[in-house]
DSSP file (Angstrom, degrees, kcal/mol; ACC not computed):
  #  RESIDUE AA STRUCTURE BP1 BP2  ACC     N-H-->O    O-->H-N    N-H-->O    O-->H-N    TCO  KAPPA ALPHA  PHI   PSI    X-CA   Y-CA   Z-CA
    1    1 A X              0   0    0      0, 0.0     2,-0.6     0, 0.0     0, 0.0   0.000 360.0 360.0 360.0 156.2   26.2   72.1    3.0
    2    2 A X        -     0   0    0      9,-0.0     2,-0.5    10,-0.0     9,-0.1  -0.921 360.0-163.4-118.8 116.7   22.4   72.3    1.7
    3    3 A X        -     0   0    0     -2,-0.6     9,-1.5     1,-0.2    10,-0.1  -0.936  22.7-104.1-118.1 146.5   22.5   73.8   -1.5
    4    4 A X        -     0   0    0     -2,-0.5     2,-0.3     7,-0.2     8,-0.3   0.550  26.8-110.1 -76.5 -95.4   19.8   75.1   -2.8
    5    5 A X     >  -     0   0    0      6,-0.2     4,-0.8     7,-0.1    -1,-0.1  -0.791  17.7-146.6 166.3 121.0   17.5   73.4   -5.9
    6    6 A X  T  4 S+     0   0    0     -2,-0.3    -2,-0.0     1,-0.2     0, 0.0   0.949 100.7  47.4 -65.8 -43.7   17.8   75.6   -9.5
    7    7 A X  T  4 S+     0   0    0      1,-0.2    -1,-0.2     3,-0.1     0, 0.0   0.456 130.4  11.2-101.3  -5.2   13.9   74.5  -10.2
    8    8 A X  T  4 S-     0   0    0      2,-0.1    -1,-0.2    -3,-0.1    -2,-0.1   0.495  83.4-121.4-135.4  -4.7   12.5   75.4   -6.8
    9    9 A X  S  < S+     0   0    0     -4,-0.8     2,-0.5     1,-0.3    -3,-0.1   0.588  74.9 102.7  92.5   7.1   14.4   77.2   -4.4
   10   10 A X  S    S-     0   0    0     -7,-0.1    -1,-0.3     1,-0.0    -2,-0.1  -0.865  74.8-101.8-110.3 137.4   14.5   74.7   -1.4
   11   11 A X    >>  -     0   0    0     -2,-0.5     3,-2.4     1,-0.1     4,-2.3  -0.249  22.1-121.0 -76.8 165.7   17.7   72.6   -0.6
   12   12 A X  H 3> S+     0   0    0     -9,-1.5     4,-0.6    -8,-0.3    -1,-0.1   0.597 115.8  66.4 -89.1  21.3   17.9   69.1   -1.5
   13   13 A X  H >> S+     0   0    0      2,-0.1     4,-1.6     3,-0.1     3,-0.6   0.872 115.8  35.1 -78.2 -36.5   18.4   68.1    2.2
   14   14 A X  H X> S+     0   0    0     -3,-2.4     3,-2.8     1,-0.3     4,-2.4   0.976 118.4  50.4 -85.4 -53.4   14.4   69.5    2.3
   15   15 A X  H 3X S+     0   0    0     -4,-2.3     4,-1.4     1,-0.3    -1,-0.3   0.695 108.8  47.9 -39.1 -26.4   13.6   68.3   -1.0
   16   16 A X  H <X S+     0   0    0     -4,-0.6     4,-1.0    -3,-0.6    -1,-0.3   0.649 114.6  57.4 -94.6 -22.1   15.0   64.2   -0.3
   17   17 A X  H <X S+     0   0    0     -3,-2.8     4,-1.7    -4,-1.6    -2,-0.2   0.898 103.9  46.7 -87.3 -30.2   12.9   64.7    2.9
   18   18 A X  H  X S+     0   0    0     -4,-2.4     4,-4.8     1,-0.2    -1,-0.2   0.900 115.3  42.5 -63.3 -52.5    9.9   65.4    1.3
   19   19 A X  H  < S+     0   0    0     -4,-1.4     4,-0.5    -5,-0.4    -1,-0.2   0.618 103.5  63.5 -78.7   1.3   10.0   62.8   -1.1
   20   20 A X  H >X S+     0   0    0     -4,-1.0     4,-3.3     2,-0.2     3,-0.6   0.904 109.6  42.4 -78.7 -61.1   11.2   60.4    1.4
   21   21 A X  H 3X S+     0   0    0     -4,-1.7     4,-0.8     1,-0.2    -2,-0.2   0.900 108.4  63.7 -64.2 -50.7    7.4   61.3    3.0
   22   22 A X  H 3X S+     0   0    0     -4,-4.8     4,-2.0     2,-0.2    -1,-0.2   0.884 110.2  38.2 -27.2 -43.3    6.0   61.0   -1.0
   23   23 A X  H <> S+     0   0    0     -3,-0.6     4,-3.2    -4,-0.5     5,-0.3   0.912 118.0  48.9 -93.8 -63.2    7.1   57.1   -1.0
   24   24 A X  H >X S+     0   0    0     -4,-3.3     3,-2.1     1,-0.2     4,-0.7   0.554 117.6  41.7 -28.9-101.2    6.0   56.6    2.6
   25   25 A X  H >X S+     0   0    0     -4,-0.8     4,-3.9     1,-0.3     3,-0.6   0.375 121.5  40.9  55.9 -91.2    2.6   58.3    1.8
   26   26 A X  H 3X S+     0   0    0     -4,-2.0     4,-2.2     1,-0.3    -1,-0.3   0.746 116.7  48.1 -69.2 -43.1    2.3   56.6   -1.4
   27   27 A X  H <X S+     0   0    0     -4,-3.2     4,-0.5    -3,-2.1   114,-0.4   0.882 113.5  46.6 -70.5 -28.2    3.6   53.1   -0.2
   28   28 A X  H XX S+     0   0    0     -4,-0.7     4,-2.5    -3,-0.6     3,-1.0   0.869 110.3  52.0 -71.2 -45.3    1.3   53.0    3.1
   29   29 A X  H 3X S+     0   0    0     -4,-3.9     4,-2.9    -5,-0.3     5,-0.3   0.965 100.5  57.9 -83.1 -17.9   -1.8   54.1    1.3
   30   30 A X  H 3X S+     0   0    0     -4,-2.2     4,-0.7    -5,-0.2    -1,-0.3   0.862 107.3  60.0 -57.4 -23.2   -1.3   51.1   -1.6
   31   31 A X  H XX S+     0   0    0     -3,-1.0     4,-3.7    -4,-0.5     3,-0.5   0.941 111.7  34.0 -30.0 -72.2   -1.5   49.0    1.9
   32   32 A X  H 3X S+     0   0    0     -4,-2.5     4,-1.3     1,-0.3    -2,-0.2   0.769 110.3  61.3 -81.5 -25.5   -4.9   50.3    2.7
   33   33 A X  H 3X S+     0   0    0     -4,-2.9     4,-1.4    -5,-0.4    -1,-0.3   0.827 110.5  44.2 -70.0 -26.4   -6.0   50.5   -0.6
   34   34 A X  H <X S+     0   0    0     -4,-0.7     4,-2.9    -3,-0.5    -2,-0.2   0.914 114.5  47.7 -65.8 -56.5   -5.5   46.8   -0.7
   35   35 A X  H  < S+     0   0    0     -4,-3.7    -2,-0.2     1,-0.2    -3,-0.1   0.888 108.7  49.0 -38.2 -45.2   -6.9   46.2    2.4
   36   36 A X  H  < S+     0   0    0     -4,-1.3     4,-0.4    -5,-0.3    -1,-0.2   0.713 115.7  48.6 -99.3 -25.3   -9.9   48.1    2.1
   37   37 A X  H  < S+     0   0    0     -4,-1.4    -2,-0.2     1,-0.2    -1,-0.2   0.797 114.6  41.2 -54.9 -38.0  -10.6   46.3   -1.4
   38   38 A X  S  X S+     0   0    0     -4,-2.9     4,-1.0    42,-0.2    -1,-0.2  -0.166  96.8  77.4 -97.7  25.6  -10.0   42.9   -0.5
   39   39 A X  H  > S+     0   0    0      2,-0.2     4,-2.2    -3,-0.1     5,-0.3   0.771  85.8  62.7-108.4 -59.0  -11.8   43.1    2.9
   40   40 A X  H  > S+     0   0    0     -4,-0.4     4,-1.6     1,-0.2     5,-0.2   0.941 112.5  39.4 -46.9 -32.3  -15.2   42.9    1.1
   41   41 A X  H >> S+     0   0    0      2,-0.2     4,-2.3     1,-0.2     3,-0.7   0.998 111.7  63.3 -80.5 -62.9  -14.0   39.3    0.0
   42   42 A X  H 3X S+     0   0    0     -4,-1.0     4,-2.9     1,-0.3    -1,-0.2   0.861 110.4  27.6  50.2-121.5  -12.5   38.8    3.0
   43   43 A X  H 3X S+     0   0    0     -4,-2.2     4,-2.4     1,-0.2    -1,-0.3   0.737 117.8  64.4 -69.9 -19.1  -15.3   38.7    5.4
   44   44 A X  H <X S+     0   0    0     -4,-1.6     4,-0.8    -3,-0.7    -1,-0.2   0.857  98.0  54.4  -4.3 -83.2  -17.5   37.6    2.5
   45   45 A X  H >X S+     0   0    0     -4,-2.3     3,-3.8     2,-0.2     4,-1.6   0.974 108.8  53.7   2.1-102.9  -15.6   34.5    2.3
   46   46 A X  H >X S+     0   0    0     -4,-2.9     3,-0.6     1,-0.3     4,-0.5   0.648  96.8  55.5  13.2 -99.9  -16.2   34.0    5.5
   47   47 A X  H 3X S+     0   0    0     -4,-2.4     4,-1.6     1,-0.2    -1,-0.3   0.554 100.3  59.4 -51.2  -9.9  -19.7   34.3    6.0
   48   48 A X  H << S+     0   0    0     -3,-3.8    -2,-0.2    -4,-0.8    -1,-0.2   0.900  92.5  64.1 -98.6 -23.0  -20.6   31.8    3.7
   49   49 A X  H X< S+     0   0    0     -4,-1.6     3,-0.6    -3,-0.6    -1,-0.3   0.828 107.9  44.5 -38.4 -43.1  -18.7   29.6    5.5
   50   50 A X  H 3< S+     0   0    0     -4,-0.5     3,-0.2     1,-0.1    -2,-0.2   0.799 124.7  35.1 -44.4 -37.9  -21.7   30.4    8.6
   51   51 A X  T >X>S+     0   0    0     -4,-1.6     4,-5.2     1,-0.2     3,-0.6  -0.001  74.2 147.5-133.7  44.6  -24.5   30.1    6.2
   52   52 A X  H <>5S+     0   0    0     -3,-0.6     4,-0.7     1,-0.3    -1,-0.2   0.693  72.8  42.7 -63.0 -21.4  -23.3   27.5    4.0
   53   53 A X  H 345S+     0   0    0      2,-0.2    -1,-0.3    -3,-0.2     5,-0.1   0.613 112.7  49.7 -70.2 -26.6  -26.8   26.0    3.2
   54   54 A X  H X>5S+     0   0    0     -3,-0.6     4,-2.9    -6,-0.1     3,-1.2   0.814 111.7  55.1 -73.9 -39.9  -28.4   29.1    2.8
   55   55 A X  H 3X5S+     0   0    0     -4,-5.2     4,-1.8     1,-0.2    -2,-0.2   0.894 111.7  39.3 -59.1 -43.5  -25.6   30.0    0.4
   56   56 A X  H 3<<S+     0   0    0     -4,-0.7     4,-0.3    -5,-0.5    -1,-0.2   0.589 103.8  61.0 -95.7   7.4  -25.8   27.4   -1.6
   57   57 A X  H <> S+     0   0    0     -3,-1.2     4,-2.7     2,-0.2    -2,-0.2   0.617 108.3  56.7 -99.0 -40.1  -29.5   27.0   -1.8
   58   58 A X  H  X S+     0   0    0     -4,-2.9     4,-1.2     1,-0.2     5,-0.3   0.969 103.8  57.1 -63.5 -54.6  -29.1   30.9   -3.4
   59   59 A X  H  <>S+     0   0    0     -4,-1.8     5,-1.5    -5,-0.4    -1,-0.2   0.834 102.2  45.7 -15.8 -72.5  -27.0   29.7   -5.6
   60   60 A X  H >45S+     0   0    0     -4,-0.3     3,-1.1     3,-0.2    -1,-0.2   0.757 105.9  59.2 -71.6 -31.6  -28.9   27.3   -7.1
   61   61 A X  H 3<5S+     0   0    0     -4,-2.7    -2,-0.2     1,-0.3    -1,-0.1   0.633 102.6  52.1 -66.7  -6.7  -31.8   29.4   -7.5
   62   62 A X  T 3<5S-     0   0    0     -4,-1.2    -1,-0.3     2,-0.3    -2,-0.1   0.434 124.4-114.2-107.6  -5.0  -29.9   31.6   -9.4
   63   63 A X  T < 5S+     0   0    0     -3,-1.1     2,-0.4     1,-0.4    -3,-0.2   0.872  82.4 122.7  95.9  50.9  -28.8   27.8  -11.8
   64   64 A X  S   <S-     0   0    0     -5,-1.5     2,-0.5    -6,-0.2    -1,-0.4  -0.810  75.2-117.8-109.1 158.4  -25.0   28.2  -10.5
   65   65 A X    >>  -     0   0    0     -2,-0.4     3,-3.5     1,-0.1     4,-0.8  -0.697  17.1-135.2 -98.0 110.1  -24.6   24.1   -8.6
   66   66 A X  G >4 S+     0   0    0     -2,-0.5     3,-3.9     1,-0.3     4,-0.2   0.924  97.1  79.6 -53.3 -27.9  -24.0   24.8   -5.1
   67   67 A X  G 34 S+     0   0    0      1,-0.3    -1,-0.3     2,-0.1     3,-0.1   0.423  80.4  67.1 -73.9  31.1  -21.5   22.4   -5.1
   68   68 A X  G X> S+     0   0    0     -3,-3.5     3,-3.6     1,-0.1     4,-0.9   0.556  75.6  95.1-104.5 -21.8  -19.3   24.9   -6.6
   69   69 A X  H XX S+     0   0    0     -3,-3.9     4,-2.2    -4,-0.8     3,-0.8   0.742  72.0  59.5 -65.6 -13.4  -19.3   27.0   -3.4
   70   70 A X  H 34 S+     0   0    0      1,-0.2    -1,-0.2    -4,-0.2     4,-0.2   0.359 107.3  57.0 -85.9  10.8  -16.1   25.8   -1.6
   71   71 A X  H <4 S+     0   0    0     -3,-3.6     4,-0.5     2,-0.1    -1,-0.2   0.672 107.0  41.2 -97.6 -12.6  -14.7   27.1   -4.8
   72   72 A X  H <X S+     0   0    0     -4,-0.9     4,-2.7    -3,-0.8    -2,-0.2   0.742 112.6  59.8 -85.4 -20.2  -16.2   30.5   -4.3
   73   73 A X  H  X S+     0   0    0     -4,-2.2     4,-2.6     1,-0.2     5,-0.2   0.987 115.3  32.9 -60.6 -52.3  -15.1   30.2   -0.6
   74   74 A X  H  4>S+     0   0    0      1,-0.3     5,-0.6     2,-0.2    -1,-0.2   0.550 109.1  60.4 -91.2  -9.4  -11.6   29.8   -1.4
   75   75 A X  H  45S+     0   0    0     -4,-0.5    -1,-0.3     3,-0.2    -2,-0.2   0.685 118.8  35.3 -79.0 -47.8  -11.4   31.9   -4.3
   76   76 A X  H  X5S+     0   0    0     -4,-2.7     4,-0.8     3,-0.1    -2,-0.2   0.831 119.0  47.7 -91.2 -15.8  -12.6   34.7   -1.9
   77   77 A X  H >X5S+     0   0    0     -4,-2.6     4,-1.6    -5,-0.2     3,-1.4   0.885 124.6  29.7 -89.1 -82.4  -10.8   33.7    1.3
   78   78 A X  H >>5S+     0   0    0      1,-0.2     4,-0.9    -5,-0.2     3,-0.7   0.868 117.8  52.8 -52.5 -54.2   -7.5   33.2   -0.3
   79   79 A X  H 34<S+     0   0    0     -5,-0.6    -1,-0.2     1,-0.2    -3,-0.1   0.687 112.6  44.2 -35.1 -37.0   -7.6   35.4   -3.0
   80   80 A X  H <X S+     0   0    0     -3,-1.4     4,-7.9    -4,-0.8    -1,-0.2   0.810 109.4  58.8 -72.6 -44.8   -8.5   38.4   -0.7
   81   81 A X  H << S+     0   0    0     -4,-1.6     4,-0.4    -3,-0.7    -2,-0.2   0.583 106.3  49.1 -65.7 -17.6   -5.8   37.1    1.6
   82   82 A X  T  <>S+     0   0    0     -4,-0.9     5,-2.8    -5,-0.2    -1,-0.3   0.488 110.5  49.3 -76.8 -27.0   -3.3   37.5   -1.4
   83   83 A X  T >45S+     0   0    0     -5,-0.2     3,-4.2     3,-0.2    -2,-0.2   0.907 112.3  49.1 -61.3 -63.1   -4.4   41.1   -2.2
   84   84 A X  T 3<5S+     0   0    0     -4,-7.9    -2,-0.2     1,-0.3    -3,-0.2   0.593 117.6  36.9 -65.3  -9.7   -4.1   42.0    1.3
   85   85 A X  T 3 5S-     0   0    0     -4,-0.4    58,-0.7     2,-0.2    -1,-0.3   0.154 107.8-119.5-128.7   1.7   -0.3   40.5    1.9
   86   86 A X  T < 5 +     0   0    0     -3,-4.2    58,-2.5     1,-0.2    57,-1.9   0.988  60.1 152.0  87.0  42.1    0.7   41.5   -1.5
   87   87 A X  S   <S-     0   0    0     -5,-2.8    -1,-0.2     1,-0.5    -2,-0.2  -0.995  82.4 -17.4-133.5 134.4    1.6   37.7   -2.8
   88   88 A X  S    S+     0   0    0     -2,-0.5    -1,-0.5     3,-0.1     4,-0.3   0.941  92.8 167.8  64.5  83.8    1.3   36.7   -6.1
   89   89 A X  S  > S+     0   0    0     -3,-0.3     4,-2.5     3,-0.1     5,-0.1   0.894  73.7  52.2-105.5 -59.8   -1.1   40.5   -6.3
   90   90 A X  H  > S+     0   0    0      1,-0.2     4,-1.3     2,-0.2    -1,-0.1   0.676 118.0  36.3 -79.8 -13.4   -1.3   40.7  -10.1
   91   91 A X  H  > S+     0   0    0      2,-0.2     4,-1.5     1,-0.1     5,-0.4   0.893 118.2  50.4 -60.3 -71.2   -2.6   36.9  -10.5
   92   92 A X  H  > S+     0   0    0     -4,-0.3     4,-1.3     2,-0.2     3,-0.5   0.814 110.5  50.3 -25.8 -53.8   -4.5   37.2   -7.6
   93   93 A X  H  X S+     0   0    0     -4,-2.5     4,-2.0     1,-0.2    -2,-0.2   0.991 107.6  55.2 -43.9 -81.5   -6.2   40.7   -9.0
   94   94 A X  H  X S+     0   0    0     -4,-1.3     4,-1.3     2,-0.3    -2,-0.2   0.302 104.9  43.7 -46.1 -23.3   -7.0   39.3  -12.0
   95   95 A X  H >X S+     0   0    0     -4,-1.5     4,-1.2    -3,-0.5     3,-1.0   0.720 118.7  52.1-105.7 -58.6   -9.2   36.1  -11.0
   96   96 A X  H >X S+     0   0    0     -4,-1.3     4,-2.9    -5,-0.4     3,-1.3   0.881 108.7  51.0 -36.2 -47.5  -10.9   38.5   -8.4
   97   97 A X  H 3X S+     0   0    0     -4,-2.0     4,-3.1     1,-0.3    -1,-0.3   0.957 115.6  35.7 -57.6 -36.9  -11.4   40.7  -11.0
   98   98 A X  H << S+     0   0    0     -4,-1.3     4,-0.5    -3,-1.0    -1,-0.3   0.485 106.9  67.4 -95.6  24.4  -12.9   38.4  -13.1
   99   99 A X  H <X S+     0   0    0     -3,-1.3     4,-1.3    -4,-1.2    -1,-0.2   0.578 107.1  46.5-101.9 -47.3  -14.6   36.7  -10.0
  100  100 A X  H  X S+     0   0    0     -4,-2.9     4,-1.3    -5,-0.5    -2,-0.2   0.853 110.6  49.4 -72.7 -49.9  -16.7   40.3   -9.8
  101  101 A X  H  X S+     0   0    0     -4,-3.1     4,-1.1    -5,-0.4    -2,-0.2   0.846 112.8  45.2 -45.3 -49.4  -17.5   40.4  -13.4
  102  102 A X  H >> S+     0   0    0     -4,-0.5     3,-2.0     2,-0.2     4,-0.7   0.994 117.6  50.4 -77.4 -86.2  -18.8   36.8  -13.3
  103  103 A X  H 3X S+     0   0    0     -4,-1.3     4,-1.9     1,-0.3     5,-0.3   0.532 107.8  50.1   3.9 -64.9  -20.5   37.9  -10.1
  104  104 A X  H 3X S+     0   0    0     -4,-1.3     4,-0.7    19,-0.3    -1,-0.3   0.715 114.8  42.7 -69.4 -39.5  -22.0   40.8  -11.4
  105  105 A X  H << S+     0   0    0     -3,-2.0    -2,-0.2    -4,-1.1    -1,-0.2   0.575 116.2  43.8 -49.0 -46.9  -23.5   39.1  -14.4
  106  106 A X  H  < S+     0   0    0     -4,-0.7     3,-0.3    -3,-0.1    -2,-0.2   0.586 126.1  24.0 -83.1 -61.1  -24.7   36.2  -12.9
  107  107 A X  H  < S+     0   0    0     -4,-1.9     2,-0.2    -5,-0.4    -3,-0.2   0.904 124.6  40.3 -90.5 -32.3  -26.4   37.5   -9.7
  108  108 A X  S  < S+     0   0    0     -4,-0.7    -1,-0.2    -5,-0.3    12,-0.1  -0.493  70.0 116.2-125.3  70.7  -27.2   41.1  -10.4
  109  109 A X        +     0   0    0     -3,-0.3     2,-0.5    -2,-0.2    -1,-0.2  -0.006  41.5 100.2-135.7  38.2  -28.4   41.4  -13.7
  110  110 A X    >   +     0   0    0     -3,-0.2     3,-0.7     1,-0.1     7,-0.4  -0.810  41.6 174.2-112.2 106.6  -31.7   42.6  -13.3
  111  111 A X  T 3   +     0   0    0     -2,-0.5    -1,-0.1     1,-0.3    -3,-0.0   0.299  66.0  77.5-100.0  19.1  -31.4   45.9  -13.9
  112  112 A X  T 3  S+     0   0    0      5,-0.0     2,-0.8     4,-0.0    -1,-0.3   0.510  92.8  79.8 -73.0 -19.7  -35.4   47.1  -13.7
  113  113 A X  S <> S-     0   0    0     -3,-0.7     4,-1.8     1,-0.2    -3,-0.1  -0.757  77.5-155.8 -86.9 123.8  -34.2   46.6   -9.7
  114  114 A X  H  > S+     0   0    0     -2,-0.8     4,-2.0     1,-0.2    -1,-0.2   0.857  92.8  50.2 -61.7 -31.1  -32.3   49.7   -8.6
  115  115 A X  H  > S+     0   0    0      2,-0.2     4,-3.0     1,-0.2     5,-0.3   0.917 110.7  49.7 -81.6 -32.9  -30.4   48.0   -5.9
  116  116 A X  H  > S+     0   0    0     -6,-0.2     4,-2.2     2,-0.2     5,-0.3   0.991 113.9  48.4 -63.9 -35.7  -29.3   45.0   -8.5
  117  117 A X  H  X S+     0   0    0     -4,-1.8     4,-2.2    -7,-0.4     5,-0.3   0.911 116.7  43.3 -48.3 -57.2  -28.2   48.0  -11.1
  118  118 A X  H >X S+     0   0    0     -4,-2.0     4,-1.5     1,-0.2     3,-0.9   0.922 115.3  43.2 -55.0 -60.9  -26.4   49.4   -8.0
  119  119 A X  H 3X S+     0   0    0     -4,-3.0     4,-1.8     1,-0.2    -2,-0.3   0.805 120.5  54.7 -56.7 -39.8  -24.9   45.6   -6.8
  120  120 A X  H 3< S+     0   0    0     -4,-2.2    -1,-0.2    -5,-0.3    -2,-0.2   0.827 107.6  41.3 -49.7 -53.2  -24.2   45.5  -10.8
  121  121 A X  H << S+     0   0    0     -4,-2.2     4,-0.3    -3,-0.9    -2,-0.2   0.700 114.0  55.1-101.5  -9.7  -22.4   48.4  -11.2
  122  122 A X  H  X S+     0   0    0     -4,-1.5     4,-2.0    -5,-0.3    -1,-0.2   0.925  93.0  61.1 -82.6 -27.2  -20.6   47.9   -8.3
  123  123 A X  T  < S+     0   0    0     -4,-1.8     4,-0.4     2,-0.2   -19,-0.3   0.197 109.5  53.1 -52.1 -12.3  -19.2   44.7   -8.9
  124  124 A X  T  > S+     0   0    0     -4,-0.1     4,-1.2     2,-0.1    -1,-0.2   0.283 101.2  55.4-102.9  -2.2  -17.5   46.6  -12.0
  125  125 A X  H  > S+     0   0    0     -4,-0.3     4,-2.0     2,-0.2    -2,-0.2   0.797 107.2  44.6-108.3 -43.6  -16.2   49.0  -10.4
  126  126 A X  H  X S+     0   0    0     -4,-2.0     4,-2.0     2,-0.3     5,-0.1   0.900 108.2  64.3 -35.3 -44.9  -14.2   46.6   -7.9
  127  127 A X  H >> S+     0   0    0     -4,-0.4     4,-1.1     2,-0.3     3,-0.7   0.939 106.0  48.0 -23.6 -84.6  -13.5   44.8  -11.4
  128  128 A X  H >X S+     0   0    0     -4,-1.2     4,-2.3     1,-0.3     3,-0.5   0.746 105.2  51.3 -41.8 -59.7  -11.8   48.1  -11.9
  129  129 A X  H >X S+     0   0    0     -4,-2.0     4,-0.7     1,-0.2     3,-0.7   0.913 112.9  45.0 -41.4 -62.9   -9.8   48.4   -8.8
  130  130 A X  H XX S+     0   0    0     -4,-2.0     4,-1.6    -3,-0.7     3,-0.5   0.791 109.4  59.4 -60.2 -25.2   -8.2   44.7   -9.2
  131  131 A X  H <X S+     0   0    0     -4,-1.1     4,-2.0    -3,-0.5     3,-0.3   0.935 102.2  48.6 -60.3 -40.2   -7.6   45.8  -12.8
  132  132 A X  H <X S+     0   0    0     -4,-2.3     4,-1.6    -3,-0.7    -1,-0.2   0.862 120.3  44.5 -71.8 -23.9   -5.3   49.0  -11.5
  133  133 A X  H <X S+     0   0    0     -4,-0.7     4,-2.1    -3,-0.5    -1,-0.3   0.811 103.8  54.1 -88.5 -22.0   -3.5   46.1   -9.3
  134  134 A X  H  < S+     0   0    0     -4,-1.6    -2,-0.2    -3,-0.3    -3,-0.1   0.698 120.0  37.1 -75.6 -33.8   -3.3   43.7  -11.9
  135  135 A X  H  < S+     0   0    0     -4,-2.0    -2,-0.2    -5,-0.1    -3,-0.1   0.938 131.7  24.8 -70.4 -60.6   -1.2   47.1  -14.0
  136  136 A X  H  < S-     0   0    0     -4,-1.6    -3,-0.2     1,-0.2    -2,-0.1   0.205 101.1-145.6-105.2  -2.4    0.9   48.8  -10.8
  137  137 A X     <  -     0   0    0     -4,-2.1    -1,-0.2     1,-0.2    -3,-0.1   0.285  37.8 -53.5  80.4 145.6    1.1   45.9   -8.7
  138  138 A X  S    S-     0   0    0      1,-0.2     3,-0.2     2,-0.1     2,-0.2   0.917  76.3-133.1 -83.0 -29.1    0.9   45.8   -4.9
  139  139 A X        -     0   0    0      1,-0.2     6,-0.6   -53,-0.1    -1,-0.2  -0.588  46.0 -42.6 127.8-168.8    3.8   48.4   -4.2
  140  140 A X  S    S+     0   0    0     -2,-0.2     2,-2.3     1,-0.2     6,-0.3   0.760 123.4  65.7 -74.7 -28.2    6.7   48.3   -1.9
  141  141 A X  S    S+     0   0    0   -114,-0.4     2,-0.2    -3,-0.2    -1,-0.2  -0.663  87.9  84.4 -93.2  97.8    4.8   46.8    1.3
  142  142 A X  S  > S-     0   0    0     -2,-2.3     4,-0.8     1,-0.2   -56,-0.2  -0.863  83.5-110.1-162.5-171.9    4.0   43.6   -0.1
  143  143 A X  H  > S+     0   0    0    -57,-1.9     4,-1.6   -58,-0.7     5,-0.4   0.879 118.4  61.2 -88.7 -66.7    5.6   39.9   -0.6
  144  144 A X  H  4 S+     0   0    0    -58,-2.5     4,-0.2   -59,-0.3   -57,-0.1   0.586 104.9  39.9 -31.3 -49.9    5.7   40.5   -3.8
  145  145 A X  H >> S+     0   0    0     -6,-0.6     3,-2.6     2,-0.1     4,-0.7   0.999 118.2  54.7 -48.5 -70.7    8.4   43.9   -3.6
  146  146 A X  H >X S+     0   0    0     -4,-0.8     3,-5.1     1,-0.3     4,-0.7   0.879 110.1  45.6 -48.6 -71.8   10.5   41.7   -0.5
  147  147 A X  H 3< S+     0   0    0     -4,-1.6    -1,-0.3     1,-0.4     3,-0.2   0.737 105.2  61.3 -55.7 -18.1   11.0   38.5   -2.8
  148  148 A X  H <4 S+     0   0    0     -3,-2.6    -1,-0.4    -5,-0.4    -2,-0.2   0.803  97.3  57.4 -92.3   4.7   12.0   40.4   -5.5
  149  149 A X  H <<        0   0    0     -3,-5.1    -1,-0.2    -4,-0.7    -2,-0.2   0.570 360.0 360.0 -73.5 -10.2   14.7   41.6   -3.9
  150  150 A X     <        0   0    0     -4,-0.7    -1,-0.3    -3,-0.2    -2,-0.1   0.368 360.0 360.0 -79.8 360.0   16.2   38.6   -3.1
């Protein structure tokens, strides 16, 4: 028997179904919000593995030692690859985040150029996104959820 709910007037058969669709919802889009954050790093990653001499000749021009880049490589290819699968997320967040900051600081901090202000202030707002994973965590589709269940 479906009885109804004192505080809203729906039975809790509709009410458990709803929130059933609330966690789904909520757990699929922490998926895609990972995804779609870590993606920039990602493919990022990546390329500089294509244009590893060019990459690292920018580098220097900016005084960072190019031989530091198969630490940025791997810092963005694994790191990203840890957002998106949810493993070890709040570590993981955390160096990205301050992987963006450093970033931001370093590369785009001439702010009489509107597009570095823009590259600037975007590189802080990503900051901000790994910060919100670094609080809340990658959510229920993740490594992180599964293993603690064990």
């Amino acid at each position: 028997m479906n009885a109804p709910s004192a505080a809203t007037g729906r039975t809790l058969s509709t009410s458990v179904t709803s929130n059933e669709r609330n966690v789904a919802l909520k757990s699929f889009a922490e998926l895609a919000g990972r995804l779609l954050l870590a993606s920039l790093f990602l493919l990022s990653g990546l390329s500089k593995l294509g244009a590893y001499s060019a990459t690292a000749t920018y580098m220097s021009s900016a005084g960072v030692p190019g031989a530091l880049l198969p630490v940025v490589i791997a810092t963005e290819v694994l790191g990203s690859l840890a957002i998106i699968l949810g493993w070890k997320t709040r570590v993981a967040a955390a160096l990205l985040a301050g992987f963006s900051l450093l970033t931001a600081f370093v590369f785009h901090n001439n702010f009489g150029d509107q597009i570095q202000m823009i590259m600037f202030l975007k590189n802080v707002s990503i900051a901000g996104g790994f910060l919100l994973l670094v609080v809340n965590g990658a959510g229920p589709l993740s490594i992180d959820r599964r293993s603690a269940r064990v």
